[in-house]
N, C-alpha and C positions, 0 to 999 in steps of 0.2 A: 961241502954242505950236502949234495947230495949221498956220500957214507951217510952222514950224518940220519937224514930222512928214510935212508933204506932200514936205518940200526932201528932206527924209533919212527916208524911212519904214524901220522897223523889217523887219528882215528874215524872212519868214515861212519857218517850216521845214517841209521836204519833209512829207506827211501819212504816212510810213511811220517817221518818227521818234519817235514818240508811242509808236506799239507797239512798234518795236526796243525803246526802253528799259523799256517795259513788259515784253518777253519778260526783258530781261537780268536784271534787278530778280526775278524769278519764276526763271529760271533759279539765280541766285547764291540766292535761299531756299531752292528746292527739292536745291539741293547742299546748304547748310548742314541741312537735315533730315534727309536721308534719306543724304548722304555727307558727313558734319561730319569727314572726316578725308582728304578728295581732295586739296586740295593740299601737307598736309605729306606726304601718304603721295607725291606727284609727286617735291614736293622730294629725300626719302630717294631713291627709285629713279632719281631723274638722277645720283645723285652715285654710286651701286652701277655705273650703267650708263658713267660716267665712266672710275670705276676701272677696270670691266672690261675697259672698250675701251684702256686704258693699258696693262691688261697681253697682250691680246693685240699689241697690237704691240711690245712687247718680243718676243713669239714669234715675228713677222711678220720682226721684222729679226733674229732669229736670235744680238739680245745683251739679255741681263738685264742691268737697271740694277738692281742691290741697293741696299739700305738702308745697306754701308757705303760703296757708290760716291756716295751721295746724300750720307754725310756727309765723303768728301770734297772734292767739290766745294762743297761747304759753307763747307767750312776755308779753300780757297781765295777764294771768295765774298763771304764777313762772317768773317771769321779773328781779329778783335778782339771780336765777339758772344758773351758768359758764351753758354757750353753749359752746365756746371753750376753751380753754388753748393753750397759743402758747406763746413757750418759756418763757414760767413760768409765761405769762401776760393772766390773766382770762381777757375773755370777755362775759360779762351775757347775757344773749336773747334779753333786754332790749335794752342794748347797741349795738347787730349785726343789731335789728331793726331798730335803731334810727339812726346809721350809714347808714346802705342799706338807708334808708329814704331820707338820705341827698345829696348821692349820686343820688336816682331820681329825687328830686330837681333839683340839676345841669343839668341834660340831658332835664329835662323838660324844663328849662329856655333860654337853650345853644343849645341845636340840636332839629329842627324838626320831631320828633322821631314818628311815629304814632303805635300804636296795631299792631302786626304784624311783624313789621319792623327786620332785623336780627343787632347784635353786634356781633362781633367776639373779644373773649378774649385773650391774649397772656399772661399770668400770671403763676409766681409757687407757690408754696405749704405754704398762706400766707393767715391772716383774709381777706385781701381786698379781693382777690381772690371771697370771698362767701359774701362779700358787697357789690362789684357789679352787681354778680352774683344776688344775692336779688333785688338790686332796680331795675336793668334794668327789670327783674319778674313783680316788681310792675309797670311797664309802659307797659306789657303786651309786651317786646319784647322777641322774638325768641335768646338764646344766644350761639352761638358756641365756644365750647372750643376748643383751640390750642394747639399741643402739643407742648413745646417750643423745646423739642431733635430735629426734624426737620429742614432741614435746607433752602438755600434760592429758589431754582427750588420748591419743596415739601410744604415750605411754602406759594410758591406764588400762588400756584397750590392751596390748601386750601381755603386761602382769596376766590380768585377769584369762587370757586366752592361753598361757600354760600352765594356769595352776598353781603356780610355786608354794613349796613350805616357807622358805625364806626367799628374802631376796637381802642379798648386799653391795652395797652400794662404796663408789673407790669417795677417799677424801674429800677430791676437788668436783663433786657433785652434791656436795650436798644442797647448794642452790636446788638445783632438779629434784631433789629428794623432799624438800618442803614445799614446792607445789604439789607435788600429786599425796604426801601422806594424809590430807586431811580426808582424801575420795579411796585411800589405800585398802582394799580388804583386811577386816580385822585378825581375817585368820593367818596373814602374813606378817611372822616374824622379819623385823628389818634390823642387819648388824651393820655397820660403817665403817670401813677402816681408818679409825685413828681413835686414840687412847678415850678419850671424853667425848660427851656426845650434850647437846644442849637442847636434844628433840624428847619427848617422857615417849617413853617403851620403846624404846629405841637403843639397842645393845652395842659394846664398843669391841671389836677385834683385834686391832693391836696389841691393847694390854695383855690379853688374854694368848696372844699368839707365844709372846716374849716367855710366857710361864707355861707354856708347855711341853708335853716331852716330844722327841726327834723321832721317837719309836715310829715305825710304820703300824698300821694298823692291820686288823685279820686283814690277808690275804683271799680269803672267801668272800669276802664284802666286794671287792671287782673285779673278780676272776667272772668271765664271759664264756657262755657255751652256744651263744647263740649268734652268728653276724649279723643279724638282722635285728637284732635288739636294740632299742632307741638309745642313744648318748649324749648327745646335742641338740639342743631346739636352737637354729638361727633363722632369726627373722627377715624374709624378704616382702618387698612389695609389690602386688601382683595386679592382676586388674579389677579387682575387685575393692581395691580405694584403701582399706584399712593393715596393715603389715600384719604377715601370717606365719606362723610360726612351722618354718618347715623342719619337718622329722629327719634329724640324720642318726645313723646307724653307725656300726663298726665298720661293715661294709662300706660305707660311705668312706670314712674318715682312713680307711688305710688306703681306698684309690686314688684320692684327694691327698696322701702325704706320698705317694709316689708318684706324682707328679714332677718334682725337681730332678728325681733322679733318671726320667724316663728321659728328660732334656739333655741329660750326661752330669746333671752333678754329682758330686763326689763329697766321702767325709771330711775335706780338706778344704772346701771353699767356707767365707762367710756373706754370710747372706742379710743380706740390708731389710730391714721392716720397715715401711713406715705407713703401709693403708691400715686401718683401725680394725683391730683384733675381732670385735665382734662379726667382722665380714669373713665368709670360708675363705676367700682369698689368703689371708694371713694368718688365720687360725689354721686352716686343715691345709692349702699348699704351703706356705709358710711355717709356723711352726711345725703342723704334724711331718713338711717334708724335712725340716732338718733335724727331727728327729729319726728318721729312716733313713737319713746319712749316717745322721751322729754328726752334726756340723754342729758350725758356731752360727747363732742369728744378730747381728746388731738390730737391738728395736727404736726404734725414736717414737717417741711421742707423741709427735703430729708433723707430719708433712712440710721441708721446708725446701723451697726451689732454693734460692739460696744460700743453704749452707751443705747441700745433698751431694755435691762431689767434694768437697772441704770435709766431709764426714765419711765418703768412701777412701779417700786416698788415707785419711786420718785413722781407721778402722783395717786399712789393705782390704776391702769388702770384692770381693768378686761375682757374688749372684743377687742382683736385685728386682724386688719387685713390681709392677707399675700397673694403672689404666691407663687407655689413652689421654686422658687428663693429665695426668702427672708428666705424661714426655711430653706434651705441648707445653706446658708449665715450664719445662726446662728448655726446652726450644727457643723458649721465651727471656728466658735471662740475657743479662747485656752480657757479649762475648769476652772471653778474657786467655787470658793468657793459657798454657798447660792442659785447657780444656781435655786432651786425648793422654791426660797424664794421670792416668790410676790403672788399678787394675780388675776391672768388672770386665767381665766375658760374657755372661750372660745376662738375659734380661727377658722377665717369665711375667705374663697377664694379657689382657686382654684388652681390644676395644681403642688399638692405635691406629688412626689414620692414614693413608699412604703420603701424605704428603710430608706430615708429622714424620715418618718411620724413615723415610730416605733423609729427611735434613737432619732426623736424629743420628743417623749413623755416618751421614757426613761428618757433621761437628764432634762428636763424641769420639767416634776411633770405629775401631773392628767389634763391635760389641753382638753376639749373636742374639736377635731378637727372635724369643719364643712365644711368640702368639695362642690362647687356647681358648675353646672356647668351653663353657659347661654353666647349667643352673643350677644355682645352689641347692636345690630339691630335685633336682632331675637324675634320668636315669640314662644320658649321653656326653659322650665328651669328646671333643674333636683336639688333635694339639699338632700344630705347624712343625713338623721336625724336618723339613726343608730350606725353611728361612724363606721362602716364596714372600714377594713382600705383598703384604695387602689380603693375603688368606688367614681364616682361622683358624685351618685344618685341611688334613688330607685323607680320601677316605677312596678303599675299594674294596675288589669282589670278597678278600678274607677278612676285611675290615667289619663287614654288613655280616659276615656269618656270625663275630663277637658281641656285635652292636648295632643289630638290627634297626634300622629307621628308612626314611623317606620322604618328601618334598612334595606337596599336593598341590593343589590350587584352590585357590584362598579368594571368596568373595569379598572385595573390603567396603562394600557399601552396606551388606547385610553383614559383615564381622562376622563371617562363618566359613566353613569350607564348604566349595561347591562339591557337591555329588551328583550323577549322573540319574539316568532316567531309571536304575535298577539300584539305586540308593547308594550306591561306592564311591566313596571319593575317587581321584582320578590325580596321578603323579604330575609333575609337571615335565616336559624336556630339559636337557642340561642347557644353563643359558638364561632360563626363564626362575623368577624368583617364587618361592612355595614357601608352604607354610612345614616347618620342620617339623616330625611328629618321631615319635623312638616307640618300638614295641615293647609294652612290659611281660615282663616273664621270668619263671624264678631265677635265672639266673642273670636279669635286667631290674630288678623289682622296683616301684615308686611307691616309699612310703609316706607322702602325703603330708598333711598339717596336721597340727595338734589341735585338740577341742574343735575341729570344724570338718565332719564328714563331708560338708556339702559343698566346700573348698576343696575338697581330696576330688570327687565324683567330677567337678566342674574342670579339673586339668586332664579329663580323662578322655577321651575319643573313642566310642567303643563301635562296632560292627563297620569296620574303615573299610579294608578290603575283599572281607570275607566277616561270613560269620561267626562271633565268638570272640576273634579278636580285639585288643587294647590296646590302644598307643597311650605315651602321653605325649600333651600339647604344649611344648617349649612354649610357645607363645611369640616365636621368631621369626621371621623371614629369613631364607639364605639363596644361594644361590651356587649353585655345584657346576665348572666350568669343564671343556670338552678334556682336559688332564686332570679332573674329578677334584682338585680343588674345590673347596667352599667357601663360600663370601658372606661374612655377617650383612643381610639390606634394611629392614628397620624392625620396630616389634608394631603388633598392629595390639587391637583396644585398645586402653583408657592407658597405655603408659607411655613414659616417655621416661628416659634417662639424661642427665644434667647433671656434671661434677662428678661423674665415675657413680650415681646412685639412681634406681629407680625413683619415676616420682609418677603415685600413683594417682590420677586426674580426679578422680568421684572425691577422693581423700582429701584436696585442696578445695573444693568446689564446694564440699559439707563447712570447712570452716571459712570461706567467703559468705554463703547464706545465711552465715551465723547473725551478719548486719541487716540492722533494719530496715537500710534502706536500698537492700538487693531485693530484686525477684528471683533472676536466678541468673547461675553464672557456669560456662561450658570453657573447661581448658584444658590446654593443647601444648604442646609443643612445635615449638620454631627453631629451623636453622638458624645459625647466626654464624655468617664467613668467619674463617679462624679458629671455631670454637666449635671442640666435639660433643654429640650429641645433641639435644635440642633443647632452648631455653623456653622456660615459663610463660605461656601466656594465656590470660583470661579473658575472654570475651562475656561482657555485663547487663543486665536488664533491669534498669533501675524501678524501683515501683511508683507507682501513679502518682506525681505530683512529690515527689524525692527527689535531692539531688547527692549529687556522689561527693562524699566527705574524703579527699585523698588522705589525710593526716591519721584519721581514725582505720581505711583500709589498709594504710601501713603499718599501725599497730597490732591491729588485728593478725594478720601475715606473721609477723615477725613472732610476734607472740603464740602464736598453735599452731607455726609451722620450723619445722627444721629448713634451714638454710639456703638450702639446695631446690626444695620445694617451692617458697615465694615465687609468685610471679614477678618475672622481670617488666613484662608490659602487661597493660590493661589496655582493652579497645571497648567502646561502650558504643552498644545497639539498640536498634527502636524494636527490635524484632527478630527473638529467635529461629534460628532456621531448623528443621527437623530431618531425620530420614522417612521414607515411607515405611519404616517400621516404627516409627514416633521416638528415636533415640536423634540426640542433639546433630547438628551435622557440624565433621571437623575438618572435612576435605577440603573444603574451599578455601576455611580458614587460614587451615596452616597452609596452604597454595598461598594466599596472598599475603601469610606473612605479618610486618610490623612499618612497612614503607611508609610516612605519612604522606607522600608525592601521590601513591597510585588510591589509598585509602581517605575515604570522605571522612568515612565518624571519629569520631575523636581516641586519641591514642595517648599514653602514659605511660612514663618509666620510672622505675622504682629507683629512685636516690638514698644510698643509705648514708651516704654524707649530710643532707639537709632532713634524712629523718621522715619522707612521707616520696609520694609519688606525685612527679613532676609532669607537665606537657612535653609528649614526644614529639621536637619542634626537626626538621629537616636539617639541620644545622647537627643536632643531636643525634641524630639517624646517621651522620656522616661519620661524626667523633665515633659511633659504635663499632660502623661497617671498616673503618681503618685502623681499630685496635687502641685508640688513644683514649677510648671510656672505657675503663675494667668492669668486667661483670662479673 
C-alpha cells in the first residue's frame, strides 16, 4: 500500500484552501443571520432591473412593443396553443386573433372610429369580452371597462365620465342595458352582442361578426410610439363617492402583465380566471400576464367555491388567481376528500388574511402564495416574493431608488397628513402605521382620471418633503416592519372594501337620502369576525315626525346599489355626531360596531331572504358573530 502512495501520492492542497473555505462557510452563515433574505431579495431586483431595462429600450428605439403586439406574434408563433378555455370550449391564439380581427372589421366598416376614439364595454367574464377587447386594440381605440355590479345613477355617471363613441354591451345584460338607455347620451352609439335586438337604434353584432372578413386591419391604426399613451380606462372607487375612471397606459399594462412572471411563471402553466375581467387584476395580471408567457388561461364566468378545485384538477390549472375573499370562500367549504389533489403551485392577489393564509395552506397542499400589493391608478407596487405570510411586499435601499415612496403620519381625525411646524410632512418609524405616498416622476408617472382634473389634483400631495416635489396618495395605510416588510393596516376616508371591492361611503349615502323620509345618513365600515374587510353599515337621521319604512329602504339599496355596496346594518340616531371640522364622525361608530348588547338605538339587518331589513335582535348578533348567518 504504501509503493502504492509513494507511486501516486495524494495531492496536497494549497495551505490558503483550508481558510478560503473556512471564510466562505462564515460568510454564507453570517448572510443567513444577519441577511436571511439577500438572495431572494437579488433574485426579485434582477428580474425588476430586467424589465426595466426592456422597457427602456423600447424607448431607445423609439417603438413600443405592446402587449397586443406580443399577442400577436404569438398567434403567428404557437397559433394552435389554447389561449383560453371557457367552459370546456378551447380557444387557440389563432382563433381569439382571427375573431378580435373580425370584430375590427365590423367597427371599421360600421362606425367612424378614428385612433384615439374611447369604447366603453359592458360585458362579463366571456371570450367576447377579450375579442373585443382585441379588435377595438387593433383600431387603436381607447377601451373602458364597465363594471356591470353597478347600477343605473353610477352607471350613467361612468358612461358619461369617459366619453365613449360606442359603448357595447355582452348578451346577458341586456336587463342593465334598458335601464339606463332611456338617460343614455344620444351621441352614444350602443351595439349588443347577439344577432336581434328588440331595443330602436340599437345595433346587433353577432350577425355582423359571422360576415366578416379574418383580415387583420392596417397595422398603423395600433402601432404605439408612445408608453405613456392611454389604452385602458378602468374604473375604480375612491373616496370621493362616484367611480372614477382611471387612465392606464401601455406602461401600465406591460408592468401589470409581468406580474405572473416576476412570481416564476412560466409558458407552461395554466392559469385559472375567475375575478371579473373588468378589474386590472384579471385583465392586466391575468390575462396581459399570460400573455407575456404565452400560457394558457382557464376563465370562468363567475366565481364558484364549489366547483373551483373540480375545475382546477379538471383543467391540470397550475396558477390561480384570488382576493382574500375568495380563499376564505374556500376555506369555507365543507372538507372533502383529495382536497391537496391537483396541481396549482401558485397562487397570485391580494388582500389575504393571516389566519385565512395558514389554514389555506394547511388544507390545500404546498401551494406558494404570492401576495402583491398595487392601485389600479397608482404609480407603486410592492410583491411578497418570499412567501412571508401576512406581508404585501418586500422593500429596500435598491428597491426605493426604482420606486421611490414613504410612510408619513396621518391625522385621522382631521383626514390629512400631519406636517410639522415648517410645513413637511414627517415619516413615520418602522413599526408605526403611515400613510403610503410614492413619488411621481418620469420614470414613476400618475396618469390620473379621465374627464376629471380635479380627481387627478386631489390624489396628488405636493411640497411633502421639499419643495417642488409630488407624491401620490395611495390612500392606504401600511406598516414597514424592522426586516422592511410591509403590512397592508386599513384605508382611511370615505372607503371601505367588502367582497374583494371598494365601496365608496358618500356614494351609498347620496342614494339613502334619496328617501323621503331620511335626513341624513353617515356610512361606514365594520369588522365582522370571519370575514375580510369591513361590512356595510349606515347610521340614519330620520326627519321630523317620519318613520323609517324598512321594506322600501331595502328596495331602494338593492335597486341603486351593486351588491357589495348595500348596507348590511342600519343603526338609527337622534343625533348626528360631527368632527370639529363639520365632517360626519365615524370613529366611534365603527369602534362600537353593530353589538345590540352594548348599543341603545335601534339596529337592523338586511334579510335578503325576507326581502327588506329585519331587527338586529341578540340572538341574530350571535348566528352572525358564529358564521351560521351568511352575509
Amino acid at each position: 500500500m504504501r509503493a502504492w502512495d509513494d507511486l501516486y501520492p495524494l495531492p496536497v492542497p494549497p495551505s490558503w484552501v483550508p481558510g478560503a473555505a473556512v471564510g466562505i462557510l462564515s460568510l454564507h452563515f453570517i448572510q443567513k443571520l444577519l441577511f436571511p433574505y439577500f438572495w431572494a431579495d437579488l433574485r426579485y431586483l434582477l428580474k425588476v432591473f430586467t424589465y426595466g431595462l426592456r422597457m427602456e429600450m423600447y424607448r431607445l428605439r423609439g417603438r413600443v412593443v405592446t402587449v397586443l403586439d406580443k399577442f400577436v406574434k404569438l398567434a403567428e408563433k404557437q397559433p394552435d396553443k389554447p389561449f383560453l378555455i371557457y367552459e370546456g370550449t378551447v380557444h387557440t391564439y389563432r382563433d381569439v386573433d382571427r375573431r378580435s380581427n373580425r370584430i375590427a372589421q365590423v367597427f371599421l366598416q360600421h362606425e367612424a372610429l378614428k385612433k384615439g376614439d374611447t369604447v366603453a364595454l359592458l360585458m362579463g367574464n366571456e371570450p367576447d369580452f377579450i375579442h373585443v377587447w382585441f379588435g377595438l386594440a387593433k383600431l387603436g381605440c381607447v377601451v373602458a371597462f364597465l363594471n356591470f355590479n353597478v347600477r343605473i345613477r353610477s352607471l350613467l355617471h361612468c358612461v358619461s365620465s369617459c366619453e365613449p363613441k360606442i359603448l357595447v354591451v355582452g348578451a346577458d345584460l341586456l336587463g342593465t342595458l334598458e335601464e339606463i338607455l332611456p338617460k343614455l347620451q344620444k351621441d352614444v352609439s350602443v351595439w349588443v352582442m347577439s344577432k336581434d335586438s328588440t331595443f330602436p337604434s340599437v345595433h346587433t353584432l353577432s350577425d355582423k361578426i359571422e360576415a366578416a372578413s379574418e383580415d387583420p386591419v392596417p397595422v398603423n391604426r395600433c402601432s404605439a410610439n408612445n408608453l405613456k399613451s392611454a389604452v385602458l380606462y378602468i374604473f375604480t372607487s375612491g373616496t370621493t363617492g362616484l367611480p372614477k375612471a382611471a387612465v392606464i397606459s401601455h406602461l401600465q399594462i406591460l408592468k401589470g402583465a409581468a406580474g405572473l412572471w416576476a412570481f416564476g411563471a412560466t409558458s407552461e402553466d395554466i392559469i385559472y380566471i375567475t375575478l371579473p375581467l373588468y378589474h386590472s387584476a384579471a385583465s392586466l395580471l391575468g390575462i396581459g400576464g399570460c400573455i407575456e408567457l404565452g400560457a394558457t388561461c382557464v376563465l370562468k364566468k363567475k366565481f364558484s367555491a364549489s366547483q373551483f378545485w373540480s375545475d382546477c384538477r379538471r383543467y391540470n390549472v397550475t396558477v390561480i388567481q384570488y382576493i382574500g375573499e375568495l380563499c376564505r370562500y374556500l376555506c369555507n367549504q365543507p372538507v372533502k376528500e383529495g382536497e391537496k389533489n391537483h396541481k396549482v403551485r401558485l397562487a397570485v392577489g391580494n388582500g389575504v388574511r393571516n389566519d385565512v393564509w395558514r389554514e389555506f395552506l394547511d388544507r390545500f397542499g404546498a401551494v406558494k402564495i404570492c401576495e402583491f400589493y398595487g392601485a389600479t391608478e397608482g404609480n407603486i407596487c410592492f410583491m411578497n416574493h418570499t412567501g412571508k405570510i401576512g406581508s404585501v411586499g418586500r422593500t429596500n435601499f435598491f428597491y426605493k431608488l426604482f420606486f421611490p415612496f414613504d410612510l408619513i403620519k396621518y391625522d385621522f381625525q382631521k383626514d390629512e397628513p400631519i406636517r410639522n411646524k415648517h410645513g413637511w410632512c414627517e415619516k413615520v418609524k418602522k413599526g408605526e402605521a403611515g400613510l403610503l405616498i410614492s413619488k411621481v416622476n418620469t420614470k414613476n408617472p400618475f396618469f390620473g382620471y379621465a374627464g376629471s382634473k380635479r380627481h387627478t389634483e386631489k390624489k396628488l400631495l405636493c411640497e411633502v418633503f421639499k419643495k417642488g416635489d409630488v407624491y401620490f396618495n395611495t390612500g392606504d395605510l401600511m406598516v414597514q416592519d424592522h426586516d422592511n416588510f410591509l403590512y397592508f393596516w386599513d384605508r382611511i376616508g370615505d372607503t371601505f372594501r367588502w367582497k374583494g371591492e371598494n365601496v365608496a361611503t358618500t356614494e351609498v349615502s347620496d342614494v339613502i337620502v334619496m328617501l323621503d323620509f331620511i335626513q341624513e345618513a353617515n356610512v361606514y365600515g365594520v369588522s365582522v369576525p370571519g370575514h375580510e374587510g369591513k361590512a356595510g353599515m349606515a347610521s340614519l337621521i330620520l326627519k321630523h315626525n317620519a318613520s323609517l319604512d324598512l321594506e322600501q329602504m331595502y328596495k331602494q339599496v338593492v335597486t341603486y346599489l351593486p351588491s357589495y355596496a348595500c348596507p348590511l346594518f342600519l343603526r338609527v340616531q337622534e343625533k348626528m355626531e360631527m368632527t370639529g371640522t363639520f365632517k360626519q364622525q365615524k370613529f366611534q361608530l365603527v369602534d362600537e360596531g353593530f353589538n345590540p348588547s352594548t348599543i341603545t338605538d335601534p339596529l337592523y339587518f338586511l334579510d335578503n331572504s325576507k326581502k327588506t331589513y329585519v331587527l338586529l335582535t341578540k340572538e341574530l348578533h350571535e348566528l352572525i358573530l358564529s358564521g351560521k348567518m351568511k352575509l
